[in-house]
N, C-alpha and C positions, 0 to 999 in steps of 0.2 A: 170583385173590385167594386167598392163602392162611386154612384156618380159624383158623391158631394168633394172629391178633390177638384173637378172637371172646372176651370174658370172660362168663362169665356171674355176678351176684352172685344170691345163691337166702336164701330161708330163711322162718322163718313170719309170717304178717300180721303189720304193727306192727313188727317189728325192724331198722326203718330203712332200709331197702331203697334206694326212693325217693329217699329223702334225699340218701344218699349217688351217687345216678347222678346226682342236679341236682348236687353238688357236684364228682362227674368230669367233665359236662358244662358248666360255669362253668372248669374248669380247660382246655377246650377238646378234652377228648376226646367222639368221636361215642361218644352213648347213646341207647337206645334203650328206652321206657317199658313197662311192667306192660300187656302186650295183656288181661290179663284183668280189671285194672281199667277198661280203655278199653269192652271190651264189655260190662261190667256196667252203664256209665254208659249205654251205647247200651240196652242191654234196658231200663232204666226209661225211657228217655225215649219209651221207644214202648208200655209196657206187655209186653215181651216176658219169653217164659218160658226162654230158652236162659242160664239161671243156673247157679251151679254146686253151688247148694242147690236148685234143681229140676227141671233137666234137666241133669246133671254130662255125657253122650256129649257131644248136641249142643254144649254151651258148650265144650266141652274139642275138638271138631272146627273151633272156629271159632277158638279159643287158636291151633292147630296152623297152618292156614294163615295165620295173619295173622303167624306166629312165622316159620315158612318162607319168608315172605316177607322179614321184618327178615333174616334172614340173607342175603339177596343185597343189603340198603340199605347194608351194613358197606362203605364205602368209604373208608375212610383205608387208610394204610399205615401208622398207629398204630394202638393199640391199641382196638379197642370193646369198649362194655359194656351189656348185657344183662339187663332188670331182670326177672330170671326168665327158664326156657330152657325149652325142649321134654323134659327131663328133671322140669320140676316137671310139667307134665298129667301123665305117667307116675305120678306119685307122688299125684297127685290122683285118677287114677281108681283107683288100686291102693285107697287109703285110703276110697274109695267102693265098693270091692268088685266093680269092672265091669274087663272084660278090653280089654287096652291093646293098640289098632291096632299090625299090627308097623313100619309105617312108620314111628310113631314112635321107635321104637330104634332103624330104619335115620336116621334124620335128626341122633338127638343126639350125633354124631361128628362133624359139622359148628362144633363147638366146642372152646375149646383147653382140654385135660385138666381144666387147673387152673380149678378153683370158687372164690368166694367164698359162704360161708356167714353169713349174719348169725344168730346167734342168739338165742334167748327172752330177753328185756329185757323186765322187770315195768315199771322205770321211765320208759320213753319208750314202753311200747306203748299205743295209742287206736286203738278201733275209730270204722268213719263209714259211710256206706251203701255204698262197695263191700266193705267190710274188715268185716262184721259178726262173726267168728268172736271167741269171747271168748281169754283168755290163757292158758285150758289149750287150746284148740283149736289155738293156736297153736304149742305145746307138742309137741302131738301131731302134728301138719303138719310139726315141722321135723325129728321122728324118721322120718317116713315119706320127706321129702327128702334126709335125709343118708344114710338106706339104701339109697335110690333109687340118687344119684348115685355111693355107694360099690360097687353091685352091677354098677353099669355101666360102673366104670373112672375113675371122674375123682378125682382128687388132690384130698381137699378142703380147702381152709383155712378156718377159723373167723376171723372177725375177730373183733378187742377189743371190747370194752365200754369205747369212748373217744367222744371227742368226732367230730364227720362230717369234720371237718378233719383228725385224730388217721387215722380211718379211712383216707383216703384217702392220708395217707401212707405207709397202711403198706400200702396197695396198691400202689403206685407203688414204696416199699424193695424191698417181694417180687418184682414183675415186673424190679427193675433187679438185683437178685440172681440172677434165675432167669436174667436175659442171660450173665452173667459165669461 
């Protein structure tokens, strides 16, 4: 299987993210969800501390494997997408000030160049109990991702400030551009 179907969309809490993978995935492309909101849900339900406001390694070692795994679920011969890659832990523990296992740079190649970026939107952003970081926080998360993923080689594209339908056709325009 090749990486180059593998998309990742990235950017800070709140700017749609989500959104927009339900709406790739209603269109029938395989997606694949926010591992780090899934173990957030799991650490409250058990009262655990491997959060990424109070234990950032451990929560960012269980992001990793569970990430590493989605990467071998990618079974179409179209395209998947990614809600968040192994290049945002990078960019999560950088911005936590803690030094980034090298594995994880060996692994974030396993993705095709091109990023989707969602950026800061005041309008549509809502924090909820996994997403507590307020709208500068977010702010500040999507300068440490877009550095991230620029320091490490990926092409990044910003998407519009449109509507999720709007969104995804202009992911679907740029993938069928980039064929041609």
């Amino acid at each position: 299987m090749t990486t180059f179907n593998r998309y990742i969309i990235t950017g800070g809490p709140g700017s749609g993210k989500s959104s927009l993978l339900n709406a790739l995935i209603d269109k029938g492309y395989q997606g694949f969800e926010e591992i780090s909101r899934i173990v957030i849900r799991e650490q409250h339900e058990i009262n655990g501390d491997k959060l990424p406001w109070e234990n950032l390694a451990d929560f960012a070692e269980i992001c990793f494997e569970r990430m590493s795994k989605q990467l071998k679920d990618c079974k179409s011969i179209n395209n998947c997408f990614y809600d968040r890659g192994i290049p945002d832990i990078i960019a999560y523990l950088r911005r936590g000030g803690l030094k980034v296992p090298e594995k994880y740079f060996e692994k974030s190649n396993q993705y095709n160049p091109i990023v989707f970026i969602a950026p800061p939107w005041q309008e549509i952003f809502i924090n909820d109990a996994e997403r507590p970081e307020s709208f500068d926080d977010s702010m500040e998360i999507y300068q440490f991702l877009k550095g991230t993923y620029d320091e490490l080689g990926f092409k990044i594209i910003e998407l519009p400030k449109v509507s999720i339908k709007e969104r995804v056709k202009f992911i679907e325009n740029y993938l069928s551009a980039c064929k041609d």
